[in-house]
C-alpha positions in Angstrom: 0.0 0.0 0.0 3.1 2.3 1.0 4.5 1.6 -2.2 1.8 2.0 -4.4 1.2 5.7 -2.3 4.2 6.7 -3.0 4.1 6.1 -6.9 1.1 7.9 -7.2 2.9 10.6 -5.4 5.8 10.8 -7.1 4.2 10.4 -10.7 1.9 13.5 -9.7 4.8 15.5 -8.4 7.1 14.6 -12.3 3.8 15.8 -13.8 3.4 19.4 -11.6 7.6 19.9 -12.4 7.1 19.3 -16.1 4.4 21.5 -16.2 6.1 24.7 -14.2 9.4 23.3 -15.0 10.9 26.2 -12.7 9.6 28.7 -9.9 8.9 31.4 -12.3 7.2 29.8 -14.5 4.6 28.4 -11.0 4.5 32.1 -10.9 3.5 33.2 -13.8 0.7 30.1 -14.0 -0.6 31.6 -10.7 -0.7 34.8 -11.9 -2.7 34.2 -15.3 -5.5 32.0 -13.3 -5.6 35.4 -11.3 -5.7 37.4 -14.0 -8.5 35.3 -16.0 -10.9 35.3 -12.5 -10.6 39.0 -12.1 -11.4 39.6 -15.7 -14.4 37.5 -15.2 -15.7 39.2 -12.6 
């Protein structure tokens, strides 16, 4: 069960780096999503 956990952990964690790939770029996804609700509102 431990085992299986962690693989699901760490396969979601490869997928969230991959995406960002660095800091700024977490940043700048956070900031867009932002930008897109206050624009909706």
């Amino acid at each position: 069960m431990f085992r299986k956990v962690m693989t699901i952990l760490m396969i979601g964690g490869s997928l969230a780096v991959a995406a960002c790939n660095t800091v700024r770029g977490a940043a700048e996804d956070v900031n867009s999503a932002a930008n897109a609700v206050d624009n909706a509102t």
